[in-house]
N, C-alpha and C positions, 0 to 999 in steps of 0.2 A: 565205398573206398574212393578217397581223392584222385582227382586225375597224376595219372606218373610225371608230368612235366611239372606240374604244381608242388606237386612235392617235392621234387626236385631244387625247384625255383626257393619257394621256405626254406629246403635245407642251405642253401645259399644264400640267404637272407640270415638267418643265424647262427653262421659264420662270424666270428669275431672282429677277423679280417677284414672291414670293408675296403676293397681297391678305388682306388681315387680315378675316375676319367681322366685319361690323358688330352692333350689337344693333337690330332692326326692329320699330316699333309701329307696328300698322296701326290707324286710325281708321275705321268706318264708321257711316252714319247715311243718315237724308232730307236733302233741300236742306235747307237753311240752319237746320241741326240745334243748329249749333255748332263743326263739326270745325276751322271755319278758327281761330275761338278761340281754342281748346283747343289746337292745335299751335303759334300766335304765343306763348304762353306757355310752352310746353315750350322752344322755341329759344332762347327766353330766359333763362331756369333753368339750361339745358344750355349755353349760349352758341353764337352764330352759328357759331362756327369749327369747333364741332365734332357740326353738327346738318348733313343733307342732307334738306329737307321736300316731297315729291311730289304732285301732287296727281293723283290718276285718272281724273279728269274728262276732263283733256288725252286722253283716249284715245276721245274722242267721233267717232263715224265723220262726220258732218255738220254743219255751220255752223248757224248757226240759222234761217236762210234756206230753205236743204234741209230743215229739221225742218219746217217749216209746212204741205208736204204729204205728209207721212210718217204713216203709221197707228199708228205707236210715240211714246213719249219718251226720252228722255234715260236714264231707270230703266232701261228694257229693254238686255239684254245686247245686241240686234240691232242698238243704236243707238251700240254701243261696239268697237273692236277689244278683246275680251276677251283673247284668245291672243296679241297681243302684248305687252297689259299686262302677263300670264304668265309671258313670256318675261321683261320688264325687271325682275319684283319678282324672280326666279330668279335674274338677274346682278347686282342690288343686293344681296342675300342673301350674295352671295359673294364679295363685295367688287368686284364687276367696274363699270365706269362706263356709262351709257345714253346713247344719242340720243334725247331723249326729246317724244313731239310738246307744241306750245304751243296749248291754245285760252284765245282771250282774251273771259273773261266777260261784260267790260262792252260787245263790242261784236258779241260773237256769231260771232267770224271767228278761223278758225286763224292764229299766226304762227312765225316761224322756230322749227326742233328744235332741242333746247336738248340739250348737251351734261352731263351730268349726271355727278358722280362720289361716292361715297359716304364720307360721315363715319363718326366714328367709333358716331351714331346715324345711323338713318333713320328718318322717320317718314312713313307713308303714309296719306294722307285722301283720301274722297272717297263717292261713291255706292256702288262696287260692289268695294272691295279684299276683302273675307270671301265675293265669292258665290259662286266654286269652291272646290275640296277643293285645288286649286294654293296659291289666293293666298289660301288659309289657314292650309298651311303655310308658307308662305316669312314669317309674323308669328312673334315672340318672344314676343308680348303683343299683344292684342286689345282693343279698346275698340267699343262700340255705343253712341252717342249716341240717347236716347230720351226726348225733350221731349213733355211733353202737344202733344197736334195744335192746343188753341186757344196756343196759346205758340209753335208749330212757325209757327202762320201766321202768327201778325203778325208774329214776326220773319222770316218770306220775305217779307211785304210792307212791312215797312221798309225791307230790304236790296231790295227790287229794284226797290220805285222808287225810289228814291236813288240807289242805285248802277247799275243795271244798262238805265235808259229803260223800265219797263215805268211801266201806270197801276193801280194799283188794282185796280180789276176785270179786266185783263190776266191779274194773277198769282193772284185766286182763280178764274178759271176755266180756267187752267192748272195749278192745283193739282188743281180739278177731276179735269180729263182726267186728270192723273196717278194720282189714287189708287188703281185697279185694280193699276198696274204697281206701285206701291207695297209695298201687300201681298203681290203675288207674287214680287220680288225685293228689296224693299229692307229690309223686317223679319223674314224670316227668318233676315240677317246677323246678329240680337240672341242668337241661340239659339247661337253657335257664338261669341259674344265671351266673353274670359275674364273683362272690370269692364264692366258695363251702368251706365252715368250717365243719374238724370234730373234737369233744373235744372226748377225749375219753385217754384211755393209752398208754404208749408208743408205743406196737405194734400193737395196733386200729390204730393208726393213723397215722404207717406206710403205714399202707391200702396193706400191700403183696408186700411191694417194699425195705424192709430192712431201717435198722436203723445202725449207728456205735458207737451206744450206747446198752447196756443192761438195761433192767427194774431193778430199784432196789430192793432189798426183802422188804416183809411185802405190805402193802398196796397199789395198783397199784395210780399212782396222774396224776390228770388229764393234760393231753400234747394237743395241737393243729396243724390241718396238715390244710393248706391255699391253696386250688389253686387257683391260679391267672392267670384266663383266658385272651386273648389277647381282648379279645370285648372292655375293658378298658384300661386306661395310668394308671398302677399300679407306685407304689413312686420307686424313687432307691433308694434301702438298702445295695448300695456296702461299706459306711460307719459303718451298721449296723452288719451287715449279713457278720464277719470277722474271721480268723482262731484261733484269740481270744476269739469271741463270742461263739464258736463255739457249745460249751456245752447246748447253751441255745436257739441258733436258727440257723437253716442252712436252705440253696434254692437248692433244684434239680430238674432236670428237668425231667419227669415222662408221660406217659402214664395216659392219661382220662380213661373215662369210653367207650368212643366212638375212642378211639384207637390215637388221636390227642395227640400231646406232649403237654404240660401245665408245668408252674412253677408248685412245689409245695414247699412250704414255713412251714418248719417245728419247731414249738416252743414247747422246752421241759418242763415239769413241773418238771422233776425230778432236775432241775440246780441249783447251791446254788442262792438261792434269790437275793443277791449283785449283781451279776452276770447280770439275768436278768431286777432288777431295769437298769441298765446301757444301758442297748438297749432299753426299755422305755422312757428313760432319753435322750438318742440319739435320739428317734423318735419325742420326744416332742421337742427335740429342733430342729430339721430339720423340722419342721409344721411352725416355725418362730415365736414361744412364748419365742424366748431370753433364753440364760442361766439361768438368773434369775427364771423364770416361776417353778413354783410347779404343778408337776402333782394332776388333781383333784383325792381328795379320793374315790370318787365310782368306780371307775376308777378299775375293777378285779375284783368286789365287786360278791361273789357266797354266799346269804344269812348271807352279813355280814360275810363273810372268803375272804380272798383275795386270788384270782389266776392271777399268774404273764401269764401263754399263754392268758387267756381270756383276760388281761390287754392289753398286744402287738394286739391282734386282733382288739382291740376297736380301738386301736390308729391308726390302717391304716385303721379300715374305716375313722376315722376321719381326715385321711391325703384326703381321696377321696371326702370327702363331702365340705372341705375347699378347696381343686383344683377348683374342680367345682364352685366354688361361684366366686374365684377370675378371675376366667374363664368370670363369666356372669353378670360382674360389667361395 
């Protein structure tokens, strides 16, 4: 008698159906890092129709209710169905469609499972998509959202009393509580991303390796630092990335976290706007969308404000997730 898996696998083999591999970006990060951002911008570059966007959160074992006398948070795997997360980044991966659970943020309470089927991207955000060796494989491309923690908090305490009913003092001493779990499961994900992004100001996002630019006075504006690990074919931006450009984006090579040289790919917020439309303009037209092509609007989009670093960021992942496709054609 065949083994059960095996026959299993045949009877999915002839199957009429065969699903097409998708190309899959996983997003991770802390709460309200960015990730929700950063993917309403890739949807829109790549267009709705042909984007499926997940978020991992929905795999929260308990309402928020349940969470208030729980000895964990949210961060903790204990506080996630992880192995079924697993299980669905495994059948998106391979073109198969999910039931996928819904928790609803703003009100802290699970709703109807949501039938899920995959485009020709996927893109997956959340807290804990990179913290197994599973649902690290099942990414094409990896991204770890890494904002200074005083930028990390105000923007979770915009976002959640606004959006979400907390006060204030709610969400810093729920950050509080969190940051143990934090450390132990949410930034180790940064080590296993293949582009580590931080938005933050000029000299955040030097990260202690110098800038040949100064901050300019009054309000710090948000800039981005890219490293661009070797685990991936990052695009060439020797077109880009010019003594021209220079004001609005430059590449050096830098010391990791773990002592390994990495590009880092620096894009200033502070450049006159013309400036950096034109190395957007460059990038989009090096993706092979023709001269002609109009960069899509959401494209930078920060609450309906545009930011030109987070716009250039969008656009190289979107140069990774179109390599890959034309890759597995």
């Amino acid at each position: 008698m065949p083994d059960k898996a095996m026959a299993i696998q045949r009877a999915a083999w002839a199957d009429d159906q065969v699903a097409l591999r998708p190309v899959m970006l996983s997003i991770a990060g802390d709460s309200a890092a960015g990730k929700t951002t950063l993917t309403k911008g890739l949807v829109e570059a790549l267009g709705k129709e042909n984007v499926t966007a997940v978020c991992v959160d929905d795999y929260h074992r308990y309402d928020r209710e349940e969470r208030r006398n729980l000895p964990f948070t949210p961060l903790n795997p204990k506080c996630n169905y992880i192995e079924i997360m697993e299980q669905h980044l495994q059948l998106l991966a391979n073109g198969q469609p999910i039931l996928k659970p819904k928790y609803d943020h703003s009100t802290g309470t699970f709703g109807r499972p949501e039938f899920v089927e995959p485009r020709r991207f996927v893109i997956i955000e959340g807290l804990l998509p990179l913290h197994t060796k599973l649902g690290e494989a099942c990414a094409d491309v990896s991204v770890y959202l890494d904002p200074p923690e005083p930028i990390r908090v105000a923007w979770k305490v915009a976002r959640d009393s606004s959006k979400r009913g907390y006060s204030r003092e709610q969400v810093l001493a729920e950050l509080e509580r969190r940051e143990t779990e934090s450390v132990e499961f949410i930034r180790p994900q940064r080590a296993k991303a293949d582009i580590v992004v931080r938005f933050g100001s000029l000299k955040q996002t030097a990260d202690g390796h110098g800038h040949d630019h100064d901050e300019p006075d009054g309000e710090p504006t948000l800039s981005a630092m890219l490293l661009l690990r070797p685990t991936v074919s990052h695009p060439d931006l020797s077109s880009v990335v010019t003594d021209e450009n220079r004001r609005a984006i430059h590449l050096k090579l830098i010391r990791d976290d773990d002592g390994k040289p990495v590009d880092a790919l620096h894009i200033h917020g502070h450049a006159p706007p013309a400036l950096t439309r034109q190395v957007e303009e460059a990038l989009w037209r090096g993706l092979g969308f023709g001269d002609d092509a109009v960069l899509p609007s959401g494209i930078g989009s920060i609450e309906g404000v545009r930011n030109e670093p987070l716009a250039v960021t969008q656009l190289i992942l979107v140069y990774h997730l179109l390599q890959l496709a034309a890759e597995r054609r």
